[in-house]
C-alpha positions as CSV (number, residue, x, y, z in Angstrom):
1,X,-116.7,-128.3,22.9
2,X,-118.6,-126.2,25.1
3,X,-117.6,-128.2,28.6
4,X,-114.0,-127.8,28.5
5,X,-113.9,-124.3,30.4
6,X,-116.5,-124.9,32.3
7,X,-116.0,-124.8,36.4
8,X,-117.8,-126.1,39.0
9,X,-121.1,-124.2,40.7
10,X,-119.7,-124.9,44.7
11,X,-117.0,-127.0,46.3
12,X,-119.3,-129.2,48.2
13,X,-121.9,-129.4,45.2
14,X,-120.9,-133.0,44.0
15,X,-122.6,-134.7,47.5
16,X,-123.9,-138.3,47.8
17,X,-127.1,-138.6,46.5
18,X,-130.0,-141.6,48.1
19,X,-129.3,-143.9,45.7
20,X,-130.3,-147.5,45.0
21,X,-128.1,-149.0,42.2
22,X,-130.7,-151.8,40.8
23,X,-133.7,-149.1,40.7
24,X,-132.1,-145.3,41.1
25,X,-134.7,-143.3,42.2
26,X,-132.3,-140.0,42.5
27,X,-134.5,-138.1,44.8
28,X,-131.7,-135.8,45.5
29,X,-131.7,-134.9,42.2
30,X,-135.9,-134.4,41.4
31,X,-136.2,-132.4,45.0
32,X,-133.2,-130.0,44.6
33,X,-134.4,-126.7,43.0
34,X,-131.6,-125.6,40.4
35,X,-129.6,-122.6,41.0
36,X,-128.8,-121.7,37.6
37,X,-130.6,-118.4,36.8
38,X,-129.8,-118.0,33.1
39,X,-129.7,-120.9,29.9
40,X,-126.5,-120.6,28.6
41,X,-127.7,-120.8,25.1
42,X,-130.0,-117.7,25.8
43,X,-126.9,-116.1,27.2
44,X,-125.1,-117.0,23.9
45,X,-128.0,-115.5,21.7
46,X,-126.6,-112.1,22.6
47,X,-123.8,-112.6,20.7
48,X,-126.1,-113.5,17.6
49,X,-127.1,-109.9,18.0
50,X,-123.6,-108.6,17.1
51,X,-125.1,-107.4,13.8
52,X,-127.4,-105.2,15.3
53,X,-124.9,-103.7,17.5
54,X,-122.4,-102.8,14.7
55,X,-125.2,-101.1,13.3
56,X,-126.0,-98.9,15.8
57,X,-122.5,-98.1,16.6
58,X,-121.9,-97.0,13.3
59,X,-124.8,-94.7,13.7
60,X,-123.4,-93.5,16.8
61,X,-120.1,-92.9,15.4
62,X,-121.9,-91.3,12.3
63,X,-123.7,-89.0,14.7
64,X,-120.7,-87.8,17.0
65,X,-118.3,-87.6,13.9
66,X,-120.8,-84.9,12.1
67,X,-121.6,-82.7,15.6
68,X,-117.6,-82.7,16.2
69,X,-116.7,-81.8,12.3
70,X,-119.5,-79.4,12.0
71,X,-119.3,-77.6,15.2
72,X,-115.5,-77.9,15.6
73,X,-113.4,-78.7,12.5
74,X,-115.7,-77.7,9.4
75,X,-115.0,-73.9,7.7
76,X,-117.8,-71.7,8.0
77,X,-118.0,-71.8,4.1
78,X,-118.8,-75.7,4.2
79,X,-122.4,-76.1,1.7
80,X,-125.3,-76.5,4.3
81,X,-127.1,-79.3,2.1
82,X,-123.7,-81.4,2.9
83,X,-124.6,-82.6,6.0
84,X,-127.4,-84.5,4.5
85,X,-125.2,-86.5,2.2
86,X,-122.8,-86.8,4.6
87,X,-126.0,-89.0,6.5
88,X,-126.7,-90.9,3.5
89,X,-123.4,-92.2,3.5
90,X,-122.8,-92.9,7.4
91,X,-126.0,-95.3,6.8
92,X,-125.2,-97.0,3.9
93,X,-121.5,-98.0,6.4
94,X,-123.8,-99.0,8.9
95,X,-125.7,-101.7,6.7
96,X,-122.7,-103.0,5.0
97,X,-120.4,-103.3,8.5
98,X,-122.4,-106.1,10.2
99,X,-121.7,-108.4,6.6
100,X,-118.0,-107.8,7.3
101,X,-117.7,-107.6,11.1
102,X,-119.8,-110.5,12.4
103,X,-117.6,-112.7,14.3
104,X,-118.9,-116.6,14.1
105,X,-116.5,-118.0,16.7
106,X,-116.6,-114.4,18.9
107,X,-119.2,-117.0,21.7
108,X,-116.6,-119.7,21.7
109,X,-113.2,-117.1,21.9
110,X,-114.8,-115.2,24.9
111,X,-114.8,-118.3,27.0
112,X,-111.8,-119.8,26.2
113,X,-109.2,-117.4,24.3
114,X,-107.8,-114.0,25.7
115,X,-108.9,-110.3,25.0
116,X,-105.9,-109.6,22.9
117,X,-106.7,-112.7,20.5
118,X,-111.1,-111.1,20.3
119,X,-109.8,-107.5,19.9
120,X,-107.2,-108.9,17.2
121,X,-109.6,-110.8,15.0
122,X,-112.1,-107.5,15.2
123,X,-108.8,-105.5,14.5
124,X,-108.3,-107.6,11.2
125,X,-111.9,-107.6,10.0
126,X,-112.4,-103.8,10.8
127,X,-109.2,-102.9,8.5
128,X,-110.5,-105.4,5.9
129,X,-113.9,-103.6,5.9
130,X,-112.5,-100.2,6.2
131,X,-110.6,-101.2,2.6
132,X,-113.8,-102.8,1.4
133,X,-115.4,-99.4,1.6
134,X,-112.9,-96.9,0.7
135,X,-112.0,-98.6,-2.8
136,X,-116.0,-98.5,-3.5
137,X,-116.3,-94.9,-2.4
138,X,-113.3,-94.2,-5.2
139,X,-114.8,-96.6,-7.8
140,X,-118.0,-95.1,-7.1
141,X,-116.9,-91.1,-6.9
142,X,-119.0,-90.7,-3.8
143,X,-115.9,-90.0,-1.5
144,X,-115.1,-87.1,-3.3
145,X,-116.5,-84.2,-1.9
146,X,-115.8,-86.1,1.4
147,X,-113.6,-84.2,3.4
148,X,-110.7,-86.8,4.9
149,X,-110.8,-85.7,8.3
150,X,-114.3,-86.5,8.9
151,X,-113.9,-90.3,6.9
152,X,-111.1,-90.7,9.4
153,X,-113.0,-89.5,12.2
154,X,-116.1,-91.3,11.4
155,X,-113.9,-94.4,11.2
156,X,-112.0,-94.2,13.8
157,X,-115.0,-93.4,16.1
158,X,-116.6,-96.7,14.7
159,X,-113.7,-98.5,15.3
160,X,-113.9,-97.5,19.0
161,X,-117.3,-98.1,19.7
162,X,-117.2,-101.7,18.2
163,X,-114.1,-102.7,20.1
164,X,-115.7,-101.4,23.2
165,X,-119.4,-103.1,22.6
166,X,-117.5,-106.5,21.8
167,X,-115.3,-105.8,25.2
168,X,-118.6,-105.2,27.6
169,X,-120.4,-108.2,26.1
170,X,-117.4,-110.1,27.2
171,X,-116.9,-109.2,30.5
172,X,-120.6,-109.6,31.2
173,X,-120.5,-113.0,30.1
174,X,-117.7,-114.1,32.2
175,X,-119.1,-112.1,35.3
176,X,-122.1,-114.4,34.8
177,X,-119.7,-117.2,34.4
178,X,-117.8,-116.4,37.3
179,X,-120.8,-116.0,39.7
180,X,-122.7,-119.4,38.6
181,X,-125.3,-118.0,36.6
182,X,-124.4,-119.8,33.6
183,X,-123.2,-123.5,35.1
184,X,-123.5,-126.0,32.7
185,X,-125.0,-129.2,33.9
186,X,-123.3,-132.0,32.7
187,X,-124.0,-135.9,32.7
188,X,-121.0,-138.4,31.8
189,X,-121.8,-141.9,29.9
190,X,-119.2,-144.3,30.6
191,X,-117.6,-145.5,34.0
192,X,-114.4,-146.3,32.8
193,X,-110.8,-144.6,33.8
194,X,-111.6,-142.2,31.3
195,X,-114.6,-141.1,33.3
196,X,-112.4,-140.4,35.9
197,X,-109.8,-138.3,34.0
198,X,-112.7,-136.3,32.3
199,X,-114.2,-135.3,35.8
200,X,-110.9,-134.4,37.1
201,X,-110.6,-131.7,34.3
202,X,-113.9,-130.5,34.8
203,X,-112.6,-129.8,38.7
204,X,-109.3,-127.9,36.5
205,X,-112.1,-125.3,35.6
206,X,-112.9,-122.2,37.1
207,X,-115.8,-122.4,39.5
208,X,-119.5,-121.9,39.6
209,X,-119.8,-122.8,35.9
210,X,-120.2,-126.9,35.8
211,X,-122.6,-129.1,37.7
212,X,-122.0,-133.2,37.3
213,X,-124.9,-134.8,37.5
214,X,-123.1,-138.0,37.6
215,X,-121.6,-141.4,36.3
216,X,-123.5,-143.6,34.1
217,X,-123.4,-147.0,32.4
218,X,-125.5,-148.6,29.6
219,X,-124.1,-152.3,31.4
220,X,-124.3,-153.1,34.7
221,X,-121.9,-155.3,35.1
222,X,-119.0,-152.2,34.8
223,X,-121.0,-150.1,37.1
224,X,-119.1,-149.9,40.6
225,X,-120.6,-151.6,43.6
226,X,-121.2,-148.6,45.6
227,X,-123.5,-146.2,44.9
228,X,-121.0,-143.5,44.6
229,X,-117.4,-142.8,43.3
230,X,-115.0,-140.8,44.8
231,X,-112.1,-138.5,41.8
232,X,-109.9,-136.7,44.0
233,X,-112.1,-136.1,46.9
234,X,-115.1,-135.1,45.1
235,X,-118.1,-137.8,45.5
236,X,-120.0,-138.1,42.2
237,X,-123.3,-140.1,42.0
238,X,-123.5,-143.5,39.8
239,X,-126.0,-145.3,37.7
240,X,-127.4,-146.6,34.9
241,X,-128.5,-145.4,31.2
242,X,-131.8,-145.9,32.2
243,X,-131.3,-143.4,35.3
244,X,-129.8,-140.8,33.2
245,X,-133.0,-141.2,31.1
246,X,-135.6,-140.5,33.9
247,X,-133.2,-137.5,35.4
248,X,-133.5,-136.1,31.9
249,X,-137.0,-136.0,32.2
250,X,-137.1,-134.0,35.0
251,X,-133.8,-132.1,35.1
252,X,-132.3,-130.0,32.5
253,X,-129.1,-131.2,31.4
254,X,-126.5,-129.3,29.2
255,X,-124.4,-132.1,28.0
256,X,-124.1,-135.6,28.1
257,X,-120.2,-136.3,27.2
258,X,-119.7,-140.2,26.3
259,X,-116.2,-141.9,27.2
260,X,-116.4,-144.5,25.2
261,X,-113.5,-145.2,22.4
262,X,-114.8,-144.0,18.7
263,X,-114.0,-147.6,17.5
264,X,-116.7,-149.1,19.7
265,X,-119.3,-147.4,17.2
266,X,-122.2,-149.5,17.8
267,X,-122.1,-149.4,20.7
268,X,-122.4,-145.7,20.5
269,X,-125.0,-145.6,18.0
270,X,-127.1,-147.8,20.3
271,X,-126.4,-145.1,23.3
272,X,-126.7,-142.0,21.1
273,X,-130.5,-143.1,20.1
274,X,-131.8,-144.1,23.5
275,X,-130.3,-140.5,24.1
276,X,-132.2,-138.4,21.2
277,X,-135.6,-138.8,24.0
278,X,-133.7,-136.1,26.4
279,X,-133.2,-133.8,23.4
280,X,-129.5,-133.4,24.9
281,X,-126.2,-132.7,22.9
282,X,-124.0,-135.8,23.0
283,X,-120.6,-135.4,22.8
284,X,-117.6,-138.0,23.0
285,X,-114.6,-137.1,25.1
286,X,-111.3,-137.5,23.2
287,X,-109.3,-140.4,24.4
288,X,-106.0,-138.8,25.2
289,X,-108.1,-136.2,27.7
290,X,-106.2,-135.8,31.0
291,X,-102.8,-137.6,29.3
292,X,-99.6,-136.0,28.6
293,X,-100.2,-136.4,24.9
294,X,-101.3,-132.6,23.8
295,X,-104.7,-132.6,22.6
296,X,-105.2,-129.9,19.8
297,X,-107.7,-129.4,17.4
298,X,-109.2,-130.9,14.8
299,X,-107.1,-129.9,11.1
300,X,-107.7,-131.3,7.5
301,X,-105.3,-132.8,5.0
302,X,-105.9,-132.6,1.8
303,X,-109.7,-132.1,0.9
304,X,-111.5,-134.4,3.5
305,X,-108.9,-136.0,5.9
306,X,-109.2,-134.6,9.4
307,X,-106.1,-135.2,11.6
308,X,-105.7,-134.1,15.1
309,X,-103.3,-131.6,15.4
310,X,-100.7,-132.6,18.5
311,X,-98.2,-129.7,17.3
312,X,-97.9,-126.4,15.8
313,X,-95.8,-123.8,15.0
314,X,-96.2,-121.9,17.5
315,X,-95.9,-118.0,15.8
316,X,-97.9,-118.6,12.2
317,X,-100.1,-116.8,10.1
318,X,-101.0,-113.1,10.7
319,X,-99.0,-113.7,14.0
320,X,-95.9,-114.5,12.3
321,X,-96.5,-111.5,9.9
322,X,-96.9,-109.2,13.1
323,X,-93.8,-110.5,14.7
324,X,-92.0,-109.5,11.5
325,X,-93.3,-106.0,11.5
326,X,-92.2,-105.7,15.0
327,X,-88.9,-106.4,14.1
328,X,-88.8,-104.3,10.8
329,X,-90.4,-101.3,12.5
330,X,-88.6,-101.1,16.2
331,X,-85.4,-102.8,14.6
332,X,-85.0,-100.2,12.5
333,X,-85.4,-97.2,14.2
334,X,-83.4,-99.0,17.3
335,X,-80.6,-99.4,14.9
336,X,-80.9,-95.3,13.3
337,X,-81.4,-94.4,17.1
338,X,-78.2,-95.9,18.4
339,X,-75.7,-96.0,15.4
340,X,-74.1,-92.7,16.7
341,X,-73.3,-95.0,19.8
342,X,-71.8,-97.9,17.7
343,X,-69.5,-96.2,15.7
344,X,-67.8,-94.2,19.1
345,X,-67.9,-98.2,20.4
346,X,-66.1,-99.4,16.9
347,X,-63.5,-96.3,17.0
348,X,-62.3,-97.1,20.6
349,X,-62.3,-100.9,20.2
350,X,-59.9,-100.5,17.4
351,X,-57.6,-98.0,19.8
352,X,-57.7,-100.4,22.6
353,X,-56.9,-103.3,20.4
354,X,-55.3,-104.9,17.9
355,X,-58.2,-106.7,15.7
356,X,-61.7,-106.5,14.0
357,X,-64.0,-104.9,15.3
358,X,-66.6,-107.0,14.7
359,X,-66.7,-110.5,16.3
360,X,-68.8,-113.4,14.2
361,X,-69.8,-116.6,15.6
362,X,-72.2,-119.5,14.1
363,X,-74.9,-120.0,16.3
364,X,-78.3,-122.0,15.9
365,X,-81.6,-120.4,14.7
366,X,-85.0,-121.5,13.8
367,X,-85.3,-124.7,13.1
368,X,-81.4,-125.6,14.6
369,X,-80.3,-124.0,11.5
370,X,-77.1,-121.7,11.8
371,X,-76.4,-118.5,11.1
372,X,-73.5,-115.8,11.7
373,X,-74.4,-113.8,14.9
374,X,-72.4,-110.2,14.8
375,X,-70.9,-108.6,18.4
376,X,-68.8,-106.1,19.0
377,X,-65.1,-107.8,19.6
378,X,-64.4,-108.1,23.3
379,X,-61.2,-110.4,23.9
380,X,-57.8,-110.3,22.6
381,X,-57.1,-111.9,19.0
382,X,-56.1,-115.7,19.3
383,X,-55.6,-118.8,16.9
384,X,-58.8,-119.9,16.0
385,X,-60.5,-122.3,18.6
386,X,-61.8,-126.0,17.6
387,X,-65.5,-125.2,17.5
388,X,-66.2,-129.2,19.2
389,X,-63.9,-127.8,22.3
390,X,-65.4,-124.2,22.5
391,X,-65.2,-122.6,25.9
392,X,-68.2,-120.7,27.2
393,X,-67.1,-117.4,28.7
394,X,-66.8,-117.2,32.4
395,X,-66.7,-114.1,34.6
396,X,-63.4,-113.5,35.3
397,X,-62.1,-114.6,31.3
398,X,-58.6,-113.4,31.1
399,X,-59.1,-113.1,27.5
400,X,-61.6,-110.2,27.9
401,X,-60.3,-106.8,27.0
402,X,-61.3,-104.0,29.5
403,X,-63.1,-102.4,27.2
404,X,-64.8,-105.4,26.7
405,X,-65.3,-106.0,30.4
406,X,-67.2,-102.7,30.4
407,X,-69.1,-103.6,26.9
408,X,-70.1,-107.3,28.6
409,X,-71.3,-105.5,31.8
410,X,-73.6,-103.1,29.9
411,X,-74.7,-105.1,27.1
412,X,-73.6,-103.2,24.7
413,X,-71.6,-105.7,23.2
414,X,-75.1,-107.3,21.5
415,X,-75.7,-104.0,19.6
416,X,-74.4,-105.3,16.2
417,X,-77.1,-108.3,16.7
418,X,-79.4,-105.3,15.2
419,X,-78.2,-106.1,11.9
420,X,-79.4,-109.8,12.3
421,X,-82.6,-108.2,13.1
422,X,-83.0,-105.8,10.1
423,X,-81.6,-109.3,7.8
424,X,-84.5,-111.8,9.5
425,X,-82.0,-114.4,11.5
426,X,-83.0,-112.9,14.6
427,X,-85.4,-111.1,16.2
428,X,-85.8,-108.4,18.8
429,X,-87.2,-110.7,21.5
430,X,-86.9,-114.5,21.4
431,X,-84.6,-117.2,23.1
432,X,-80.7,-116.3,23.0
433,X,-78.9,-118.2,20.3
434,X,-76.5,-120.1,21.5
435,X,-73.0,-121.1,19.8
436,X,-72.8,-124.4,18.2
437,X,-71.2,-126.9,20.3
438,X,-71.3,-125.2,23.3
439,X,-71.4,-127.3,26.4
440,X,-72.4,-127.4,29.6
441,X,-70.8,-129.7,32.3
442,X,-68.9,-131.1,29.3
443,X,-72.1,-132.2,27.8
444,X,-74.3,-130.7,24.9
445,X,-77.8,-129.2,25.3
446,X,-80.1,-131.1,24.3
447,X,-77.8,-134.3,25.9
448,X,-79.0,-132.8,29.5
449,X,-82.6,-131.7,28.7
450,X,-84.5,-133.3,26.3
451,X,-86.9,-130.7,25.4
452,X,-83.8,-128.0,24.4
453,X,-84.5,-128.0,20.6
454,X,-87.6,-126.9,21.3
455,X,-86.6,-123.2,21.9
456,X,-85.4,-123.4,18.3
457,X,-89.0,-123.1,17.2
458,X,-89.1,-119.6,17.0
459,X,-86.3,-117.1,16.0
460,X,-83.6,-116.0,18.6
461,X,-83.8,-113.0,20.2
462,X,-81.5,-110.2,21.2
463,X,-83.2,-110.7,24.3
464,X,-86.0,-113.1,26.0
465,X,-87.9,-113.8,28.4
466,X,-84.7,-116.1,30.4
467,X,-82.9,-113.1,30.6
468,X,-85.5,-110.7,32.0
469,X,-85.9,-112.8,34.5
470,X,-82.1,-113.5,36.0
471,X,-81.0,-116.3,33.3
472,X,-78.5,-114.8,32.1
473,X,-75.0,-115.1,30.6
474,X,-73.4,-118.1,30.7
475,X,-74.9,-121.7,31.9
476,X,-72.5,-123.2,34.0
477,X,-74.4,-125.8,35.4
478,X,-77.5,-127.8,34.3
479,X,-79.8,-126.2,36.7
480,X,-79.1,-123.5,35.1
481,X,-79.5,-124.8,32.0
482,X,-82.9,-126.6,32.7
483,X,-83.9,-123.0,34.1
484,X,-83.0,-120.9,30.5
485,X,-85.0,-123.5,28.7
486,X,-87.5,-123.8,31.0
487,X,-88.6,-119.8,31.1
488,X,-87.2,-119.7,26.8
489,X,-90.6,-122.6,26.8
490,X,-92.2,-120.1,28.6
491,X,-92.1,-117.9,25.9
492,X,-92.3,-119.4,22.7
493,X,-95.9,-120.7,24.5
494,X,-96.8,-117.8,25.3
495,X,-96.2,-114.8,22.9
496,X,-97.6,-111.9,22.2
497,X,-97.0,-108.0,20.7
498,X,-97.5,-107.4,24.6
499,X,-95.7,-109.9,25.8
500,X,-92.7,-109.0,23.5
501,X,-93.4,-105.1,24.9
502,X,-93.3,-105.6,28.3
503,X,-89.7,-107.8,27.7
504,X,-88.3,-104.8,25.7
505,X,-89.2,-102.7,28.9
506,X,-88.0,-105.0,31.6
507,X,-84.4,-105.3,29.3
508,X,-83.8,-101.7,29.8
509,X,-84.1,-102.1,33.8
510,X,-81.9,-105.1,34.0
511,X,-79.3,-103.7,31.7
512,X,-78.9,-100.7,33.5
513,X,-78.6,-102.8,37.0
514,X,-76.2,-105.1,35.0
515,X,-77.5,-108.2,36.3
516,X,-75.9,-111.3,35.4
517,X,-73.8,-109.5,33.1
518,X,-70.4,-111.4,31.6
C-alpha cells in the first residue's frame, strides 16, 4: 500500500483544528491553502514512461557505439554501406527492449526497497533480453556480418544508460519525497486502538511525505469526547463519517485507510459506499499493524488461497543462487590462491606434533543440521572427549600446541573450512558454526536466548558479521552470547553481495590486528 513509507509534511503540522463534534465545520481544514506542489500519481506517471526511455537510450547507445567503432576500432577496409545495416539493427533493439525491460513494480521498489534490489531486477531482465536477442540474431543469420566488438559495445553501452536513467528517476523521486512535494494526505476511518497504532507508524516515516487529516467514526457513540486526540504528542483532529465526507469535498485526499477488522464486513461495505462520493482509494489497515507479530506480504497456496506470509527464508530464489556463485567463484580461487600456504601449515604441524593434521568436529548448519567442519589440528592428541561435556576453548588452553597458538592468533587455523565451502556446508560469509553441545555458563544456546536457532537459517560462514565486529572466539558468558546472536540476526536480515564484500574486507583488517583471537 502506498502509505506505509510515507512521512509527515512538518513536526507541528498535526495542530488542533476549531472543531465542534455534533456539527464539524473544520474551518482549519477549508481555509488552509495546501502545500503539496505535485499529485503523486502525476509523479508516478513518469515511471509509466519507462518504455520510452529504454527506447531512446538504446538509440543513444546505438549512436555512440557506431561513432566509437567507426572512428576508433573499425579497419579502414570495413564496407561503407555497413553502417547502414548496422542502424537497422540498433532500431529494431530499441523497439523490442521496452517489451522486455519494463519494470511494473519499479514505482513501488523506489519508495520502499533499496538501489541494489532496482539495479538487480533491471540487471536480471537486461541479461534475459540481451539472450532474447542474440539467439534471434543466430536463428535469423542477421548477426553474422556483425562484428562482436561493436554487439558488445552497443550492449554494454545500453546497459549503462538504462541503469543510469532508472537511477536519476529514482533519486528525483525521493528528493521530491524528501522535501514535501509529494506528501500524501491521508484520512483514517475508525477510532479504535488500532487508529492509534496506525498513526504512530505513519510518525515512523520519513518526513514531509504524510499529512493526517484526521480520526473519523461512522458511530458516534465511539467517537472521544474531545475534539481532539493526542498519539504520542502529536494532536490529530476527530470526527465523524459525515465530516470526512464534506472535507472530501473540498480537500483532496490521497487515502482513506479503514481500521476496522475484515470480519465486520458489512459494516465496511456500508462505509466503503458512502465513500465511493469522494472518489478516494479505501484501504483497510491489517490488524496486526504496530504489533510484534511480523506483518509480510500477501502469498498464495495452491491456486487461489492467499496466506499472509509472517516468515521466510531469508536468502531464496536468484538470491540464493547468487550467494552460491559467490561461494563457488571466490571459494575457489581463495582456496588455488592459498593452497601453497596450507600445505607449508600441514608439513610443520606434523614436525611439531604427533597427530593428523586435520582436525574434524560436527557442528550445526542450515537448518540445525550437522556436518563435519575441517581445521588445521592445533592441540595435542587426547582420548576422545564426551561431546555432552565438551569444553569451549579458552585463552590460555594448555592443550594448545605453539604452533597452534600462532595458527589461533592468525586465523589460519580456519583455512581448511575452504573445503566446506567448495562442498556447499558452509559458506564464505555467514554466522560461525558452532560445535554441538557446546555450552555457555553450563547451559546450551538456545537454553539462554531464545531466538539462537534462528542464525541457523542461512549457511555458516568462515566468517560473519559477529566477528567483524569484535564477537569473536569463544562465548564465555551470555552477554556475550546474546551479542554473537544478536549481530549473526543482523546479518541473516540483512544480506547482500555488498554486504558479504565489505565483511570479506573488514576480515582481512581484524585478522591481521588479531582481535579476539584464541
Amino acid at each position: 500500500m502506498a502509505f506505509c513509507n510515507a512521512l509527515l509534511r512538518e513536526p507541528n503540522h498535526l495542530k488542533v483544528m476549531e472543531a465542534d463534534i455534533s456539527g464539524i465545520t473544520w474551518d482549519g481544514f477549508t481555509s488552509r491553502p495546501s502545500t503539496r506542489k505535485l499529485s503523486r500519481d502525476l509523479a508516478s506517471l513518469a515511471f509509466d514512461l519507462q518504455p520510452v526511455a529504454d527506447f531512446l537510450c538504446f538509440l543513444l547507445a546505438g549512436y555512440i557505439s557506431t561513432q566509437i567503432y567507426f572512428t576508433v576500432l573499425a579497419h579502414h577496409g570495413l564496407a561503407q554501406g555497413y553502417r547502414g545495416d548496422y542502424a537497422d539493427r540498433v532500431i529494431i533493439l530499441a523497439v523490442l527492449a521496452p517489451f522486455f525491460l519494463y519494470d511494473r513494480q519499479l514505482n513501488y521498489a523506489t519508495c520502499r526497497g533499496s538501489l541494489w534490489i532496482v539495479m538487480r531486477g533491471t540487471a536480471l531482465r537486461f541479461a534475459k533480453f540481451a539472450g532474447i536477442a542474440l539467439a534471434l540474431g543466430f536463428v535469423t543469420r542477421s548477426l553474422d556480418n556483425l562484428p562482436r566488438s561493436l554487439g558488445v559495445m552497443l550492449l554494454c553501452l545500453g546497459f549503462a544508460l538504462v541503469a543510469f536513467s532508472r537511477l536519476l528517476l529514482i533519486q528525483q523521486f525521493r528528493l521530491l519525497e524528501r522535501i514535501g512535494l509529494l506528501a500524501e494526505t491521508v484520512a483514517i476511518v475508525g477510532a479504535g486502538p488500532l487508529a492509534d497504532r496506525l498513526i504512530h507508524q505513519l510518525l515512523q516515516c520519513t518526513p514531509n511525505s504524510i499529512d493526517i487529516v484526521g480520526v473519523f467514526d461512522d458511530r458516534t457513540e465511539s467517537l472521544e469526547s474531545t475534539k481532539t486526540r493526542e498519539v504520542r504528542g502529536k494532536v490529530v483532529p476527530v470526527g465523524t463519517l459525515a465530516d470526512l465526507i464534506n472535507i472530501g469535498k473540498t480537500r483532496s485526499i490521497d487515502w482513506v485507510l479503514l481500521t476496522m477488522p475484515s470480519t465486520a464486513d458489512r459494516r465496511l461495505l456500508s462505509i466503503v459506499h458512502s465513500l465511493k462520493a469522494l472518489a478516494v482509494p479505501v484501504g483497510l489497515c491489517p490488524q496486526n499493524l504496530g504489533l510484534l507479530l511480523p506483518y509480510r506480504r500477501i502469498n498464495y497456496v495452491g491456486d487461489n488461497l492467499p496466506v499472509t506470509l509472517l516468515s521466510d527464508r531469508p536468502i531464496r530464489r536468484w538470491n540464493a543462487v547468487v550467494k552460491s556463485a559467490e561461494d563457488l567463484l571466490l571459494g575457489s580461487v581463495i582456496t588455488l590462491l592459498l593452497m601453497p600456504i596450507m600445505g607449508l601449515i600441514a608439513l610443520a604441524i606434523k614436525i611439531d606434533s604427533p597427530g593428523p593434521v586435520l582436525f574434524r568436529q560436527r557442528r550445526h548448519g542450515t537448518n540445525n543440521d550437522e556436518f563435519e567442519v575441517f581445521k588445521f589440528r592445533t592441540m595435542r592428541c587426547t582420548a576422545e572427549p564426551n561431546p555432552a561435556q565438551l569444553k569451549q576453548t579458552s585463552l590460555h588452553d594448555k592443550r594448545i600446541t605453539p604452533l597452534g597458538r600462532i595458527l589461533r592468533k592468525s586465523s589460519l587455523d580456519e583455512l581448511p573450512q575452504l573445503f566446506n565451502v567448495l562442498r556447499g556446508e558452509m559458506s564464505l560469509v555467514g554466522p560461525r558454526p558452532h560445535a554441538i553441545n557446546m555450552r555457555t555458563e553450563e547451559r546450551l544456546g538456545h537454553e539462554i536466548i531464545d531466538a539462537y536457532p534462528h542464525r541457523h537459517r542461512v549457511k555458516p560462514g568462515m566468517t560473519g558479521w559477529a566477528q567483524v565486529n569484535g564477537s569473536r572466539g569463544a562465548t564465555e558468558t551470555r552477554e556475550q552470547l546474546r551479542r554473537r546472536v544478536e549481530l549473526d540476526l543482523q546479518y541473516v536480515e540483512n544480506w547482500s553481495p555488498l554486504f558479504d564484500l565489505k565483511i570479506l574486507v573488514m576480515t582481512l583488517w581484524v585478522v591481521l590486528r588479531g582481535t579476539n583471537a584464541r
